[in-house]
MIMIBA-380642 format. One line per field, with one value per residue (C-alpha): x, y, z. Coordinates in nm, 2 decimals. Layout:
BEGIN
east = X	...
north = Y	...
up = Z	...
end
This chain:
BEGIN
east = -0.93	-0.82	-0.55	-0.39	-0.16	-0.02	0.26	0.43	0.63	0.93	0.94	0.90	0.68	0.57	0.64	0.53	0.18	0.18	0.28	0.01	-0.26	-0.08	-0.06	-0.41	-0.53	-0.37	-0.52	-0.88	-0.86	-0.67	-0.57	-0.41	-0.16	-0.05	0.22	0.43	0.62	0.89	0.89	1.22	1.42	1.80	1.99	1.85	1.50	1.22	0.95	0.66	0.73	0.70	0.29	0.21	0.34	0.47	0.15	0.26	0.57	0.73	0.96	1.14	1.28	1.66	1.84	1.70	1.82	2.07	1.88	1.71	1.39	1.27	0.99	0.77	0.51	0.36	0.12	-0.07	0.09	0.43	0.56	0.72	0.93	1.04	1.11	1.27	1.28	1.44	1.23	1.45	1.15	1.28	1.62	1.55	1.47	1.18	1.18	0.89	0.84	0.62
north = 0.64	0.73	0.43	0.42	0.30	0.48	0.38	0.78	0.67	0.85	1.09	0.93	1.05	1.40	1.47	1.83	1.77	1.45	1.60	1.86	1.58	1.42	1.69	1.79	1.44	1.32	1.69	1.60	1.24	1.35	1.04	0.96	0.67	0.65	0.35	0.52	0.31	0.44	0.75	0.97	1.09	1.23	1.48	1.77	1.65	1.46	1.39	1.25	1.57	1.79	1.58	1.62	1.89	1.94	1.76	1.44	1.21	0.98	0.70	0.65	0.27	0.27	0.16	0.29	0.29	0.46	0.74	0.77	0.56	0.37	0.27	0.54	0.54	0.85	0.94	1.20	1.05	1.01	0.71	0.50	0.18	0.13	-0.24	-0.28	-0.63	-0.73	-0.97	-1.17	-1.30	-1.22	-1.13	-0.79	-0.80	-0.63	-0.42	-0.39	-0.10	-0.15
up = 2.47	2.12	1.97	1.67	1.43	1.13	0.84	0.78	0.48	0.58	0.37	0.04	-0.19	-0.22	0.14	0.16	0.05	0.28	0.54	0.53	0.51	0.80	1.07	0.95	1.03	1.34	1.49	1.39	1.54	1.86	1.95	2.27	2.16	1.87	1.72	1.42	1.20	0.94	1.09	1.08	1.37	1.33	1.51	1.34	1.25	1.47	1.23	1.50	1.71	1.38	1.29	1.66	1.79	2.15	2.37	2.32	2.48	2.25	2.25	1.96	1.85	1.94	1.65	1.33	0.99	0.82	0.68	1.04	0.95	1.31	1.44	1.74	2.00	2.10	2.41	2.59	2.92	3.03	2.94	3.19	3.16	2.80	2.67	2.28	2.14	1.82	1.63	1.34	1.17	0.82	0.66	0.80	1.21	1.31	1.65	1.87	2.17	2.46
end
């Protein structure tokens, strides 16, 4: 099994370019789980389905930030029971999915 983890950044920076680098990467690794953080997700834009593709399911962190900004898991299985905790450990809470 294939696990990872991986900081997207949003889409700060010179997002294009990243974004190439990205999708390129996640389909070399393959990886079967895969914890995104500051990924973005609004109504008109899903940004882990648009690295990924359509083979994975993902659960995306209720409550994100204004611009859309949250937190995402992603898996080549269904996912079953989903669990979000808030976590105030600094002035801004932290969420966790498993």
């Amino acid at each position: 099994m294939r696990i990872m983890t991986l900081n997207v950044w949003a889409r700060h920076g010179d997002w294009p370019r990243r974004r190439k680098v990205l999708a390129a990467g996640l389909r070399a690794l393959r990886p079967d789980l895969v914890a995104f953080q500051e990924v973005v997700r609004t109504a008109d834009y899903d940004q882990v389905a648009d690295l990924l593709g359509s083979a994975y399911h993902v659960v995306h962190q209720h409550n994100g930030e204004a611009d859309g900004t949250r937190a995402a898991i992603a898996s080549r299985w269904p996912v079953g029971r989903v669990r979000q905790l808030r976590m105030p450990v600094t002035l801004s809470p932290r969420t966790i999915l498993w």
